[in-house]
FIROMAR-983438 format. One record per residue (C-alpha): x, y, z; residue in one letter. Coordinates in pm, whole numbers, padded with zeros to 5 digits, always signed. Layout:
// FIROMAR-983438
XYZA/...
// end
This chain:
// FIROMAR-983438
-02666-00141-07996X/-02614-00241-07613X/-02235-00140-07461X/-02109-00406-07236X/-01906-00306-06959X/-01751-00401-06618X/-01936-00409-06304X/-01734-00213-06116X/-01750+00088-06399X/-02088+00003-06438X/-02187+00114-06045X/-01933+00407-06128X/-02137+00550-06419X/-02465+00464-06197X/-02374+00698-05959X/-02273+00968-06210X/-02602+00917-06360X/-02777+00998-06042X/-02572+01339-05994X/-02623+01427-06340X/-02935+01307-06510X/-03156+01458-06250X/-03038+01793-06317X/-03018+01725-06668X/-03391+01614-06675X/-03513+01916-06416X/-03395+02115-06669X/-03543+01991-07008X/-03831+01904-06809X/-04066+02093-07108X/-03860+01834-07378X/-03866+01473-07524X/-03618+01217-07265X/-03309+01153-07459X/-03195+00836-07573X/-03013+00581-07341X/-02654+00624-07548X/-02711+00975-07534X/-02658+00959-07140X/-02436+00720-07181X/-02215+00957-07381X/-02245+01235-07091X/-02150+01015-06825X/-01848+00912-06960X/-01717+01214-07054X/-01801+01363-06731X/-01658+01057-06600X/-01304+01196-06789X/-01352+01565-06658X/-01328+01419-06276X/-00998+01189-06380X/-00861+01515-06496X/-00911+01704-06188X/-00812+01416-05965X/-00449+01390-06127X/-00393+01780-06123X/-00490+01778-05769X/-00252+01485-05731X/+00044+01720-05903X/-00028+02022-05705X/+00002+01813-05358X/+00331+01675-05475X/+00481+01999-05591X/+00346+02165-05255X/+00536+01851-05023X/+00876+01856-05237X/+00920+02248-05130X/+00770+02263-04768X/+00910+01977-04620X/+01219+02044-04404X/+01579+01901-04397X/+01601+01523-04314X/+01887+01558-04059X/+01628+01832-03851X/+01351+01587-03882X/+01552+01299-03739X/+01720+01515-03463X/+01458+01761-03281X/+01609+01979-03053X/+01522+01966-02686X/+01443+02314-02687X/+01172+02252-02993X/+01013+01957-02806X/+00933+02161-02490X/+00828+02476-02714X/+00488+02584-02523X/+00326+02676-02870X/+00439+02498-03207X/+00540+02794-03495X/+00236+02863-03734X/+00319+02576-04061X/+00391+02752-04356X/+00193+02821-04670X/+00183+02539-04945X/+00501+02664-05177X/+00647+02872-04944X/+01029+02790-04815X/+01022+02726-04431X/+01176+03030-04219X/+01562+02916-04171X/+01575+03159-03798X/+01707+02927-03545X/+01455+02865-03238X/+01637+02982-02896X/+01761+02699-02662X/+01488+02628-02382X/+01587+02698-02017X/+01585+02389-01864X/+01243+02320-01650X/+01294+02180-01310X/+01071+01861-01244X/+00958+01754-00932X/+01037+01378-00833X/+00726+01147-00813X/+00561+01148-00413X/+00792+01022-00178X/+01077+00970-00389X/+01406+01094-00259X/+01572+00891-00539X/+01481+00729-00827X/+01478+00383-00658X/+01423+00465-00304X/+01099+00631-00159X/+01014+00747+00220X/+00758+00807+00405X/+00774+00968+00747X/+00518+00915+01056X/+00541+01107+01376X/+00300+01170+01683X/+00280+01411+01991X/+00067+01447+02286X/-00073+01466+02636X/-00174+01249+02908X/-00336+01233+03211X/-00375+00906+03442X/-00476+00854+03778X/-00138+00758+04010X/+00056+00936+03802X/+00177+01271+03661X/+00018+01449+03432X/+00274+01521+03090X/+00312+01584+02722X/+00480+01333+02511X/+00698+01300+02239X/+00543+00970+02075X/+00810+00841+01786X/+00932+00976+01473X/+00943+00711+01195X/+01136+00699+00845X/+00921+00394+00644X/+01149+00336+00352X/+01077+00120+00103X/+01310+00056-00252X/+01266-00156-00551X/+01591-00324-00659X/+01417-00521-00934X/+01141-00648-01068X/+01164-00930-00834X/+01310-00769-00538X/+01235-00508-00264X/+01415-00371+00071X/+01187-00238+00295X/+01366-00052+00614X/+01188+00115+00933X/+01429+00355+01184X/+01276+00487+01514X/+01329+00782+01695X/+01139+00672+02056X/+01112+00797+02391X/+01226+00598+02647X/+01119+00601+03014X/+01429+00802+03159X/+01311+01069+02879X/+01589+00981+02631X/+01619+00988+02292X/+01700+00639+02133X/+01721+00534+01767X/+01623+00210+01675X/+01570-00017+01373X/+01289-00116+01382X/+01252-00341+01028X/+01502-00391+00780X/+01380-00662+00556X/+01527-00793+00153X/+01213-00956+00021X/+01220-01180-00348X/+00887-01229-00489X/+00846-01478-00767X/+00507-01449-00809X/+00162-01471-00622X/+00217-01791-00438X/+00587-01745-00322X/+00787-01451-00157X/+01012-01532+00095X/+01202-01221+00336X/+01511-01213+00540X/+01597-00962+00777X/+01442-00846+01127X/+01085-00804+01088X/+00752-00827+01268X/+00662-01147+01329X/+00361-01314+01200X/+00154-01333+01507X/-00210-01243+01482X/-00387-00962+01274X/-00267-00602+01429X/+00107-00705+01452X/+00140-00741+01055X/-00098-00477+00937X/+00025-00222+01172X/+00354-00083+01202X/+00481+00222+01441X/+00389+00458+01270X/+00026+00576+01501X/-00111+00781+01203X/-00228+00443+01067X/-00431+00301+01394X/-00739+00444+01477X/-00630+00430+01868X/-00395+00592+02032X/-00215+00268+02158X/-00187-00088+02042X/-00372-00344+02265X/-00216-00439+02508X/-00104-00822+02377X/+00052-00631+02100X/+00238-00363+02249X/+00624-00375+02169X/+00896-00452+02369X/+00935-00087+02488X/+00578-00024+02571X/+00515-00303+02799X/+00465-00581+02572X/+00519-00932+02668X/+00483-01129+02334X/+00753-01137+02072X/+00675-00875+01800X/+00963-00876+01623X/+01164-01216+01460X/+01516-01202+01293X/+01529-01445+01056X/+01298-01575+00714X/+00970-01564+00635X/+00792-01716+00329X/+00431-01639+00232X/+00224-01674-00087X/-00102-01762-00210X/-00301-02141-00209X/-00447-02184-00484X/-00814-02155-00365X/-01044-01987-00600X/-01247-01731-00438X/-01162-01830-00130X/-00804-01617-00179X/-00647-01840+00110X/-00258-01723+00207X/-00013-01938+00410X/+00269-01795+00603X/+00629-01967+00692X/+00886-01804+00991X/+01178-01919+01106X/+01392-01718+01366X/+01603-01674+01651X/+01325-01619+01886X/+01294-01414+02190X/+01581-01355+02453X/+01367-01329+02835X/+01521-01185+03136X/+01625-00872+03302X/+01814-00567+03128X/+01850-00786+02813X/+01708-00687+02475X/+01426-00962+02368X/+01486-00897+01976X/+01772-01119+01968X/+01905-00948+01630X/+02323-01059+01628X/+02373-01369+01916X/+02089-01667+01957X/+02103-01773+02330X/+02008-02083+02184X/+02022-02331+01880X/+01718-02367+01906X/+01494-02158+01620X/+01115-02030+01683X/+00877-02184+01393X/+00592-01973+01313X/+00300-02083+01048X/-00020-01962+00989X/-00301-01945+00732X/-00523-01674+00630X/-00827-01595+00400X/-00966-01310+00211X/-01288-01416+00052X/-01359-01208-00329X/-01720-01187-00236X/-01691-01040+00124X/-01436-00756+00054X/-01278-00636+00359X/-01349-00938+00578X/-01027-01116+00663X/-01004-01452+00872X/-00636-01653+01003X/-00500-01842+01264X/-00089-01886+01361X/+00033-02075+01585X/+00475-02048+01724X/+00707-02258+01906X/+00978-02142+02071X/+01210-02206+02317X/+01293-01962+02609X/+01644-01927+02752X/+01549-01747+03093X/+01681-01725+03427X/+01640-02076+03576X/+01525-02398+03357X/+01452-02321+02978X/+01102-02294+02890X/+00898-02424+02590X/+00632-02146+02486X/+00381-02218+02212X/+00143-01924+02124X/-00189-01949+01886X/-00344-01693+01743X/-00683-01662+01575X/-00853-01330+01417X/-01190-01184+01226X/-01121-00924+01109X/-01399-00686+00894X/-01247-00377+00733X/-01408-00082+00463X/-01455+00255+00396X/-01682+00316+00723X/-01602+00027+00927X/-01372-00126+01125X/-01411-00450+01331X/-01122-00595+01522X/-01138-00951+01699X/-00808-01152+01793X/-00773-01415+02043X/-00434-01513+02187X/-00330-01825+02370X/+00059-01869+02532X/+00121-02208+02687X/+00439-02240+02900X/+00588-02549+02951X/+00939-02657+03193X/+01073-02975+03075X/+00998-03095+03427X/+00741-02956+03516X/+00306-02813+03489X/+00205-02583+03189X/+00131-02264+03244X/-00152-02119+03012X/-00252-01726+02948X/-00566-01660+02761X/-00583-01279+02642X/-00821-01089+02367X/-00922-00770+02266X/-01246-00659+02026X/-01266-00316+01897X/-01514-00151+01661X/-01507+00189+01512X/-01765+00379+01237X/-01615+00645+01057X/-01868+01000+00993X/-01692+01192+00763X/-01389+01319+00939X/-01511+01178+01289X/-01456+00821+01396X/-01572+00730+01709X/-01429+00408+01823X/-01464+00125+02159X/-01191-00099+02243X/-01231-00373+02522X/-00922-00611+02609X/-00814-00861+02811X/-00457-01029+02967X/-00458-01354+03208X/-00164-01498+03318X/-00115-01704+03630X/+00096-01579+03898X/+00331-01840+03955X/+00460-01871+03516X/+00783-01878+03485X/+00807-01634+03230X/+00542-01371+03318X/+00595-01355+03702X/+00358-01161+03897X/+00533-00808+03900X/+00446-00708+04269X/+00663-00426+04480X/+00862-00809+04611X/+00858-01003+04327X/+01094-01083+04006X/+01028-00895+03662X/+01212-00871+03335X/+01356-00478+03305X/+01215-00381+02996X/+00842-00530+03099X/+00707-00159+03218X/+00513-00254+03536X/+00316-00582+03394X/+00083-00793+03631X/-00059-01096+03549X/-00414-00998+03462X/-00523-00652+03299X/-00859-00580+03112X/-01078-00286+03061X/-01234-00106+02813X/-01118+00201+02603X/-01351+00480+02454X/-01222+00724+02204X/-01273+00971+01848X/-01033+01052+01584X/-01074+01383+01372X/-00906+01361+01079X/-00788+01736+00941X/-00711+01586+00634X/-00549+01280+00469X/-00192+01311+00670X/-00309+01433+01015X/-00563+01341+01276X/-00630+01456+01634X/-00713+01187+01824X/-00868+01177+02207X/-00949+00831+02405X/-01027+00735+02725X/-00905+00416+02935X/-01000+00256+03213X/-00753-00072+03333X/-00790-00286+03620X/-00514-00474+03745X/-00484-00755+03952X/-00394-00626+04337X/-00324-00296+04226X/-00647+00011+04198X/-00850+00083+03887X/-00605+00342+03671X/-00857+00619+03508X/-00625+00812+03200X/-00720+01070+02964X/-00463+01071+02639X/-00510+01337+02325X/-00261+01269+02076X/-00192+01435+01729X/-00094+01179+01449X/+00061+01284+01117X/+00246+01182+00803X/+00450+01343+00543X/
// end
């Protein structure tokens, strides 16, 4: 007589037949094979042994879990102290009752705040420099550069402060705070941010990516088109008012535009050109600009900008438009600097006025080492009406430190970095200036962060 039976018991007693008729027949080897219901018979019943060992196993695991396991209102509540336990207490045996001794209250462990974070929203960095120089017509002397607090806070997900004070040295070896950046930006998402506050305008490459802070350039100076207010700098670095930038949609491309709106620049002598509280004017500067950043040529950066403003200066006011245009190739080892700046200057009456200035510069990093060469150059015409020739007779704004109309001339240099948050740098100039000699200057400066 056949059995019938289900599949799945069917495989079941296949398998058992495999673990058990081998052995069977390796042993009775010398004998006559059994019938087919004889096997049948053992697999079943050893089919029945296993189901009897599975559900005592099952009872013994229950029995053991109902008298280890540990009061519900412990398990729901650990205790600080248990969760920052170095070592976890040895489990105990299956049966056993758990040891009831009370585990001593931890001493609390002191953790230190994330980098730069003096509080849990607001995080600093700080930048300083010191130095020497040496130029021909001049005394030799050590410097104080500038001590800068970069601080930057998160107020939500969609908006950020970002705020910049200055310690600087000023000519009559003085001590002066100032503020530099204080900026509230909202960011909605990739194609629209817009920022209120005093800021660095969007002119050009070096003014935007570069801030005070002279750990961050590979020189020991800005060029000379971009030198602040305080340093000799004749364009207008810094803008209160709004700025909105974002994203084009452009594929690959990763095109950017950029919107400014601001008081503009106060020109004339002993007066402060940031105008930050009072516009001489009502008249706002207008600033635009567009730049790209290519996926498939990281580092390479190309952009134009191009600013109206109108001057309130001693005599007649002054239209000034200034365009900007920069390729710029940045990575690991190189860096490749080229902007291109011209300022047209226009009296309502009467001719324009145009100054051309550039400045290239190209460094390769060696490790630590980075030698770098810098060449730049300023034209303006003598008779502007805002950069007036500044010979020992003639008219110039206070706080322009002994500009002339035309000044080029190459600059040679190395940077050592000691380590990620210091460098020792030491670079070479060599200016001419229109009616005045060739200057020759040495200047060794130490850069740091912390």
């Amino acid at each position: 007589m056949k059995s019938r039976m289900p599949m799945t018991k069917f495989l079941v007693l296949l398998v058992l037949h495999l673990a058990i008729l081998v052995p069977i027949r390796a042993q009775q080897a010398p004998n006559p094979p059994v019938n087919q219901d004889d096997i049948n018979k053992q697999l079943l019943q050893r089919l029945q042994e296993l189901q009897a060992e599975v559900d005592q196993l099952k009872g013994q695991l229950a029995a053991a879990s109902s008298t280890s396991s540990t009061p519900a209102s412990a398990a729901s509540s650990p205790s600080p102290a248990a969760t920052a336990a170095a070592a976890p207490a040895p489990a105990p045996a299956p049966g056993a009752a758990p040891a009831q001794t009370p585990e001593p209250e931890a001493a609390p462990v002191y953790q230190a705040p994330p980098v730069n974070e003096v509080a849990p929203r607001l995080k600093m960095i700080v930048f300083g420099d010191v130095g020497a120089q040496g130029y021909s017509h001049s005394p030799d002397t050590f410097l104080f550069g500038s001590l800068d607090l970069f601080m930057t806070a998160r107020l939500s997900s969609k908006v950020s402060v970002l705020g910049e004070v200055l310690f600087i040295a000023e000519n009559d070896n003085s001590l002066s705070p100032d503020v530099e950046r204080l900026i509230l930006t909202y960011r909605q998402n990739d194609y629209f941010s817009i920022s209120a506050g005093r800021m660095h305008s969007w002119i050009g490459y070096y003014n935007t990516a570069f801030n005070y802070g002279e750990f961050l350039e590979t020189t020991t100076d800005r060029p000379f088109i971009y030198a602040f207010d305080d340093q000799g700098g004749v364009l207008p670095m810094q803008e209160v008012g709004v700025n909105m930038t974002g994203r084009i949609p452009s594929g690959n491309l990763g095109v950017h535009y950029v919107l400014e709106l601001g008081n503009g620049e106060a020109w004339g002598p002993n007066v402060e050109p940031t105008q930050n509280n009072q516009d001489a004017n009502n008249s706002k500067s207008v600033n635009g600009g567009l730049y790209m950043q290519p996926e498939r040529l990281s580092g390479l950066q190309l952009g134009f900008s191009l600013r109206h403003d109108n001057l309130t200066i001693p005599g007649p006011a002054v239209h000034e438009t200034i365009a900007t245009a920069h390729v710029v190739f940045i990575d690991t080892r190189y860096e490749i600097l080229n902007e291109g700046v011209i300022v047209r200057h226009t009296e309502p009456t009467g001719p324009v006025f145009r100054t051309y200035a550039f400045y290239t510069q190209f460094s390769r990093k060696f490790g630590h080492v980075r030698p770098y060469f810098r060449y730049q150059y300023f034209n303006a015409p003598n008779d502007d009406p805002v950069y007036i020739y500044a010979g020992p007779n003639d008219y110039a704004p206070g706080y322009v430190n002994g500009f002339v109309a035309r000044l080029n001339g190459p600059s040679a240099g190395v940077r050592y970095d000691f380590s990620g948050h210091s460098a020792l740098k030491l670079q070479y100039d060599r200016i001419s200036e229109r009616a005045l000699p060739t200057t020759n200057g040495l200047t060794a400066q130490v850069a740091f962060t912390f």
